[in-house]
C-alpha positions in Angstrom: -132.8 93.3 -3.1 -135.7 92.9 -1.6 -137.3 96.5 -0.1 -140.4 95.1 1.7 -141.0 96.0 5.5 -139.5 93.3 7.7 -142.1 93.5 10.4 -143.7 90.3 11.3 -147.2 89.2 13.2 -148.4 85.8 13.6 -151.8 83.9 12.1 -154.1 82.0 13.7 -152.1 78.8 14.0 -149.8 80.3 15.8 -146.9 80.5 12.1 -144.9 83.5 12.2 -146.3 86.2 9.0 -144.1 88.2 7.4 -144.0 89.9 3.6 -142.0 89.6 1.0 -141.2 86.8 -1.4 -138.4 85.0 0.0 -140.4 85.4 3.3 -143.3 83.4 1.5 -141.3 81.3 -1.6 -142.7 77.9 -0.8 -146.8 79.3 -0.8 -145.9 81.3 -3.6 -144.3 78.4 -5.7 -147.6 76.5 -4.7 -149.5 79.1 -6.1 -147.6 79.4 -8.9 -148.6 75.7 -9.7 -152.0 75.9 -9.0 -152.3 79.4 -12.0 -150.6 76.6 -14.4 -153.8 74.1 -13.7 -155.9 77.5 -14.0 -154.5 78.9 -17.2 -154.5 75.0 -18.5 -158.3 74.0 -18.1 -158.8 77.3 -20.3 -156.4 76.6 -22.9 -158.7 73.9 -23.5 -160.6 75.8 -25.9 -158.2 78.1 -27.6 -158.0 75.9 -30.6 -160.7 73.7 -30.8 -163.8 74.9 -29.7 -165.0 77.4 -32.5 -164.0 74.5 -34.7 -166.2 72.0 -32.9 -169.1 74.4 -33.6 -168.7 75.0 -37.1 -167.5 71.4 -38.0 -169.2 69.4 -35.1 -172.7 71.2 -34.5 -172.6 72.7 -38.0 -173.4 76.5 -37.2 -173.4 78.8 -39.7 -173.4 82.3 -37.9 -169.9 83.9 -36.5 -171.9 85.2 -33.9 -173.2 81.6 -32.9 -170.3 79.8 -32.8 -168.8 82.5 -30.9 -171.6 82.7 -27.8 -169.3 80.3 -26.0 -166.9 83.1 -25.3 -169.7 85.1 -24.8 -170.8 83.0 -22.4 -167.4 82.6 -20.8 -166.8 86.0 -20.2 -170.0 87.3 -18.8 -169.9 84.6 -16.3 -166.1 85.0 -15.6 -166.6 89.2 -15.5 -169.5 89.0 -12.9 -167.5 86.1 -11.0 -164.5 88.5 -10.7 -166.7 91.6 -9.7 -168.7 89.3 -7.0 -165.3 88.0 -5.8 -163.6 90.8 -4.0 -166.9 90.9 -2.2 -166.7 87.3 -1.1 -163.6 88.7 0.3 -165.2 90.1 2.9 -167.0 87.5 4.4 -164.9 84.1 3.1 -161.3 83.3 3.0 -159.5 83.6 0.2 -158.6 79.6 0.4 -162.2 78.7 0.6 -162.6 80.8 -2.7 -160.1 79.0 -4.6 -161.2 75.8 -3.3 -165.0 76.4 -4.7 -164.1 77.7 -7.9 -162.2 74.2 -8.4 -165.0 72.7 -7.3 -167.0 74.5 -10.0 -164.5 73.5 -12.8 -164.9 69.6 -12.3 -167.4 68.9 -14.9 -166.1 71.8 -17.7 -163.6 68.8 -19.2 -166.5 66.2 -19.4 -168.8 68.4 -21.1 -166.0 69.7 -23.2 -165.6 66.1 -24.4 -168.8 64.8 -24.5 -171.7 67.4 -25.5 -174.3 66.0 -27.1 -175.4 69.9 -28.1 -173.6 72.9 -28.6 -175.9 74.3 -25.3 -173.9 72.2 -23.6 -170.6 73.4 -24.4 -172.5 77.2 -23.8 -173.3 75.8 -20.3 -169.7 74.4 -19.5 -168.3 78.0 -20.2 -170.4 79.4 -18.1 -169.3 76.6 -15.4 -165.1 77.3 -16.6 -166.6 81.4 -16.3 -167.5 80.7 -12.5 -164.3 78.7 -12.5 -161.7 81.1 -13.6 -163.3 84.2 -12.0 -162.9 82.5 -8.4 -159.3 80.8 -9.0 -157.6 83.5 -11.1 -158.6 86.0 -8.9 -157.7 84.2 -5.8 -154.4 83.3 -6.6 -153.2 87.0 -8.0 -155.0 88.4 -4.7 -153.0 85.8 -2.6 -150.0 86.3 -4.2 -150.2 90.4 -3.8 -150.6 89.4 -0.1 -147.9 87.6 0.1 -145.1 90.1 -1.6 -145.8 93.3 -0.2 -146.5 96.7 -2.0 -142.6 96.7 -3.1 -143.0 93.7 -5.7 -146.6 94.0 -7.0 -145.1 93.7 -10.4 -143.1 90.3 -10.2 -145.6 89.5 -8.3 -148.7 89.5 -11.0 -146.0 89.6 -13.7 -145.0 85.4 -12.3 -148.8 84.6 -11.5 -149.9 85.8 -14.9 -147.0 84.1 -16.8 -147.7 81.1 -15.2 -151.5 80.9 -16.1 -151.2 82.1 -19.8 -147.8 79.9 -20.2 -149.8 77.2 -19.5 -153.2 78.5 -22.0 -150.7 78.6 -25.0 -149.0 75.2 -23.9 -152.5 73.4 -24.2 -153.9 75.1 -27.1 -150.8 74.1 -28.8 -151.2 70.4 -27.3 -155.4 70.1 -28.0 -154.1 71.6 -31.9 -152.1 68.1 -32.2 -153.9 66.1 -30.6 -157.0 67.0 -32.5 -154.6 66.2 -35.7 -154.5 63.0 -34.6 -157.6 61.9 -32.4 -160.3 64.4 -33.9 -161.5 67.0 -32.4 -163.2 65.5 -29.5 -162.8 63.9 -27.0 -159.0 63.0 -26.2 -157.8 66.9 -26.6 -160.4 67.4 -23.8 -159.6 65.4 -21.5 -156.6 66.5 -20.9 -158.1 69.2 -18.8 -159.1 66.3 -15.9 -155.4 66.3 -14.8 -155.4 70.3 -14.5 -158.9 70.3 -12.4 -157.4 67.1 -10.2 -154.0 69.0 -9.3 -155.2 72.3 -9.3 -158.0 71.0 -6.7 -155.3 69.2 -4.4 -153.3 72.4 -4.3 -156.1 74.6 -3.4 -156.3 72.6 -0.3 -153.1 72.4 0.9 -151.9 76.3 0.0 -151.8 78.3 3.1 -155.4 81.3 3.4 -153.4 84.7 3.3 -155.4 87.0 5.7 -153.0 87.7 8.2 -150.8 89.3 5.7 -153.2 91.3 4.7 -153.3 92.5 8.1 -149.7 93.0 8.3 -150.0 95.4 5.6 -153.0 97.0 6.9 -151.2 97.7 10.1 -147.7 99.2 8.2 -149.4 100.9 5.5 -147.8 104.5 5.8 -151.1 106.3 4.7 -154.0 105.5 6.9 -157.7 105.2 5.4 -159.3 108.2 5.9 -161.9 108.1 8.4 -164.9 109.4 5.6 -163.7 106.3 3.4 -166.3 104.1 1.9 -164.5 101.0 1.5 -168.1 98.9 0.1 -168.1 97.3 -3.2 -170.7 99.8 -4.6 -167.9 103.1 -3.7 -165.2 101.1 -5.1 -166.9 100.1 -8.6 -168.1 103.7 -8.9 -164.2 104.8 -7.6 -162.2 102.4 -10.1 -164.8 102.8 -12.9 -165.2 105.9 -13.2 -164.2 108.7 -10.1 -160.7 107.7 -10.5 -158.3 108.7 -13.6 -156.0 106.0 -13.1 -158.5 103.5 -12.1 -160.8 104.6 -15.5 -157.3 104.4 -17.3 -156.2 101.2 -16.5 -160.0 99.5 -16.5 -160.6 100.3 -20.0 -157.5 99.5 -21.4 -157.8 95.8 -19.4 -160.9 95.9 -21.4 -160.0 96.3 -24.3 -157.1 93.8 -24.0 -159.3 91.2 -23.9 -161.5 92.1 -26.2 -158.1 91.7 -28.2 -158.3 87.6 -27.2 -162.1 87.3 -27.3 -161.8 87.9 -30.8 -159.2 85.9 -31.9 -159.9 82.9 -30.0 -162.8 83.1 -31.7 -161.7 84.4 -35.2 -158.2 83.0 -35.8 -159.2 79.1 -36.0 -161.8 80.1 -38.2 -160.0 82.7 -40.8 -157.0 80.7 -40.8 -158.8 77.0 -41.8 -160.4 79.5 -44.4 -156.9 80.3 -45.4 -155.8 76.9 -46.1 -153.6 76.1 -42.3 -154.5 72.9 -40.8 -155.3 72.1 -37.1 -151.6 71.6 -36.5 -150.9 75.1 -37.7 -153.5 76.7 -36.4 -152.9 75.6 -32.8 -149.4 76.6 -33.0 -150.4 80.3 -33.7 -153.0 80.1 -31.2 -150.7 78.7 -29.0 -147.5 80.9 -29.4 -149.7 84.2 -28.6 -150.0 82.8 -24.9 -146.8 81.8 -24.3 -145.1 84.8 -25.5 -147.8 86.5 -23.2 -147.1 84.0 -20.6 -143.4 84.1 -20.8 -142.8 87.6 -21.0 -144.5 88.7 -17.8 -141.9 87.3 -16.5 -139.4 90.4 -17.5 -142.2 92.9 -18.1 -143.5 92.3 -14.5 -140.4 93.0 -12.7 -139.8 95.9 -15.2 -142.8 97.4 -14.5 -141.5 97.9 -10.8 -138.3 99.5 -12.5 -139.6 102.1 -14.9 -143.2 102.5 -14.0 -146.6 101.1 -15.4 -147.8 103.7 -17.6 -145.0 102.8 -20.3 -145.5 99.5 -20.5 -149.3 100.3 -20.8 -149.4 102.5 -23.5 -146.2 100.7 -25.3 -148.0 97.6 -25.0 -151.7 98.1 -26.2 -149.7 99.9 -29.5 -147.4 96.5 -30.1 -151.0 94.9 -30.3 -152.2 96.9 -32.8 -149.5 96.4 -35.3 -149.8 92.7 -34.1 -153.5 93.1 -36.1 -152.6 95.3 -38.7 -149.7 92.2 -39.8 -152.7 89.7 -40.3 -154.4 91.9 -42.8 -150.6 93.3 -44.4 -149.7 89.3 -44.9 -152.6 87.0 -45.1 -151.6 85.7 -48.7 -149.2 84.3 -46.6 -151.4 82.8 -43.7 -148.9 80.8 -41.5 -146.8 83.9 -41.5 -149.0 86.4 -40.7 -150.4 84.2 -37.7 -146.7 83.7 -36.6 -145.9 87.3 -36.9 -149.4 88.5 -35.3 -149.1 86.2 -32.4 -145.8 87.3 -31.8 -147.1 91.1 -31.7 -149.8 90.1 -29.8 -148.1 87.9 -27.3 -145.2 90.4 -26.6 -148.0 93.7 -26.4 -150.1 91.9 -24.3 -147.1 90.4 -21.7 -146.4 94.3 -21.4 -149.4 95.4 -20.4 -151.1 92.9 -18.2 -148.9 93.2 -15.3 -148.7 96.5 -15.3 -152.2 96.9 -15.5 -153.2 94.4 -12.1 -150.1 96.9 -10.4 -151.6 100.1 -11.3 -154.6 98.8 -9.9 -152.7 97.9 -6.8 -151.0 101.0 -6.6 -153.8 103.4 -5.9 -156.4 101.3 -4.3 -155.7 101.3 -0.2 -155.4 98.0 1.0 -158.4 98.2 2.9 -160.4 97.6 -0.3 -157.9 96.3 -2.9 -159.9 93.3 -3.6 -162.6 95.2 -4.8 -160.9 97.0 -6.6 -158.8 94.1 -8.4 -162.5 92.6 -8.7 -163.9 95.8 -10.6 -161.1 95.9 -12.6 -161.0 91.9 -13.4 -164.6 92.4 -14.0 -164.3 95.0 -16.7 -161.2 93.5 -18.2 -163.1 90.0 -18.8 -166.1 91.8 -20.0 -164.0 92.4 -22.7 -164.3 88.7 -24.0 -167.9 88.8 -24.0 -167.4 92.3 -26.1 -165.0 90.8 -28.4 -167.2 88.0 -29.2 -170.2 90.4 -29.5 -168.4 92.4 -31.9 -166.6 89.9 -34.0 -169.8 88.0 -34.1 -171.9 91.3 -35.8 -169.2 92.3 -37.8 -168.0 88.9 -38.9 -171.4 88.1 -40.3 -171.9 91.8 -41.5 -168.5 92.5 -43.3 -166.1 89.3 -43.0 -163.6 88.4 -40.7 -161.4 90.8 -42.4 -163.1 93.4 -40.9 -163.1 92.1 -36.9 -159.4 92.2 -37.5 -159.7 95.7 -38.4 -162.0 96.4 -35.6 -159.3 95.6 -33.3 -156.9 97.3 -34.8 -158.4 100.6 -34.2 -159.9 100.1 -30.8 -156.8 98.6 -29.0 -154.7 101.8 -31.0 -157.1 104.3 -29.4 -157.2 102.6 -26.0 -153.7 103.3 -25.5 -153.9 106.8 -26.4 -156.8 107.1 -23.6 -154.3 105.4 -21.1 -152.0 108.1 -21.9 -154.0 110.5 -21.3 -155.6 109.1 -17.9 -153.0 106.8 -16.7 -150.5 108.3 -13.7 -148.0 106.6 -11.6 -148.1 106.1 -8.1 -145.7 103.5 -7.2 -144.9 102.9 -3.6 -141.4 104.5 -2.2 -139.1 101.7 -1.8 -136.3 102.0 0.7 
């Protein structure tokens, strides 16, 4: 049953607001659509990409071929951060609509580079592109919902956008079977930034119900409260446990993917899997991710976040530790790692962007989404920085390791920091 506040206001057109999400099903279905063109232009480069360096452009270094990423998540992390910001002073329509404005060229250059620069530069284009649309349409659909279904609420957005990653790394991995590498499984991506685009503009902006839940929030903002962007950075960094908690374990999440969108291709083609295989591990991890948001999200509004947090960054490491146990058996290991890694991750990502929501006031909930987004995505520049040093230090076999014990000891510290403070339903 749906708990949220029936109270209502109207926008600026006059169109009566109110929250929940049968209140708001057909903007929040569009939405929905527009994270599958989101999560789809990324996907892109899940299977391909670190193959098109080594094969393509012929680099030799881990740490080269993996600057993409690098590049990627820098761009995507600072995009994020600057994002709740923008909040302030744009719509959140206008946001979405600029960062699919951004994304137009990233399948072109995919396609067509006549460098590897020029794949660096279209990740930092798809960085500037996925921190303004991912962000937007999570924010919009929190705003939507209401406190009471956070959960389903990130737990749908996020299953749509990484549903729709695994779906296209899986696709470019046959296609690339068939056509080579470049250019067809590219240019797939033109039909995600076209529809995405379209969408963007006809979605409804969601500021009045942000005011609606401004105005029924049951604790006020204390009158002492710096709601800035600098207060909240240093307040989810750092000042707050749960905050601290749940940024570093988002960090280290995606340090998780960094490295093996970068490592996988690479130390399974050393292991003998084609491109066919290869995209159908790097595929599979998504979906499962994608898919299983779906249950974890409205679960997390059942039993709490902080389970499905620490739970969830422990199924990831025993998702690593199953590559290194079975990679005499490569197809095997990749299945049973991406399954680990798919179902650990679809745990924790909701949950995370909730417990985020939870304890930041609405009065400055974007930022602290965007601090949090922007630490999570760091994390792909980190993993790529570290599977890059090690790699061309100690092997691949030792990134894997890497992970293992870094995502193992980031859920211990979410168990120790992590509380819940769900809102009382009624």
């Amino acid at each position: 049953m749906n708990t949220t506040p029936t109270a209502t206001t109207t926008d600026a057109a006059g169109r009566l607001v109110r929250l929940g999400l049968r209140e708001n099903w057909l903007q929040f279905t569009l939405l929905v659509i527009v994270n599958v063109c989101v999560g789809g232009l990324v996907g892109l480069e899940r299977t391909t990409v670190p193959l098109i360096g080594s094969e393509t452009f012929g680099l030799t270094s881990d740490l080269a071929i993996f600057s993409f990423i690098i590049a990627f998540g820098v761009t995507k992390a600072f995009t994020n951060l600057a994002a709740g910001a923008l909040t302030a002073r744009f719509r959140r329509k206008q946001l979405l609509v600029a960062g699919w404005l951004l994304g137009i060229p990233v399948p072109f250059a995919l396609a067509y580079a006549p460098s590897w620069g020029w794949i660096v530069a279209a990740n930092v284009l798809l960085g500037l592109n996925q921190g303004l649309t991912w962000s937007m349409t999570v924010n919009m659909k929190i705003d939507l919902v209401g406190p009471s279904r956070r959960g389903l609420a990130t737990g749908l957005n996020e299953a749509a956008g990484y549903t729709a990653v695994g779906i296209t790394a899986l696709l470019t991995g046959y296609l690339a079977t068939s056509y080579g590498l470049r250019p067809v499984p590219e240019l797939i991506g033109v039909i995600f930034v076209v529809a995405g685009l379209t969408l963007a503009l006809v979605v409804r902006d969601t500021g009045a119900h942000v005011a609606l839940e401004l105005a029924q929030h049951a604790k006020p903002l204390p009158s002492n409260e710096d709601t800035g962007p600098k207060a909240t950075f240093a307040r989810t960094s750092w000042h707050n446990r749960s905050l601290r908690g749940a940024s570093q374990a988002g960090l280290i999440n995606n340090l998780n993917d960094g490295l093996t969108w970068g490592v996988f291709p690479l130390l399974f083609t050393d292991h003998g899997l084609g491109l066919a295989a290869v995209g159908l591990i790097k595929g599979l991890y998504p979906i499962l991710w994608g898919l299983g948001q779906i249950t974890t999200g409205h679960l997390a509004d059942r039993i709490g976040r902080k389970p499905l947090i620490v739970y969830g960054m422990l199924v990831q490491a025993a998702g690593f530790v199953l590559v290194l146990a079975l990679l005499d058996r490569p197809l095997l290991a990749g299945i049973l790692s991406a399954v680990f890694l798919g179902l650990g991750t679809a745990m924790v990502y909701p949950a995370l962007i909730a417990s985020i929501s939870d304890h930041a006031h609405p009065a400055w909930r974007a930022n602290a989404l965007g601090t949090y987004r922007f630490w999570r995505d760091i994390g792909y520049a980190a993993g790529a920085l570290v599977a890059g040093i090690v790699a061309d230090a100690l092997g691949l076999n030792a990134t894997v390791i890497a992970a293992a014990v870094l995502t193992a000891a980031s859920g211990l510290l979410a168990a120790h920091w992590i509380t819940e403070h769900r809102p009382h339903t009624r």
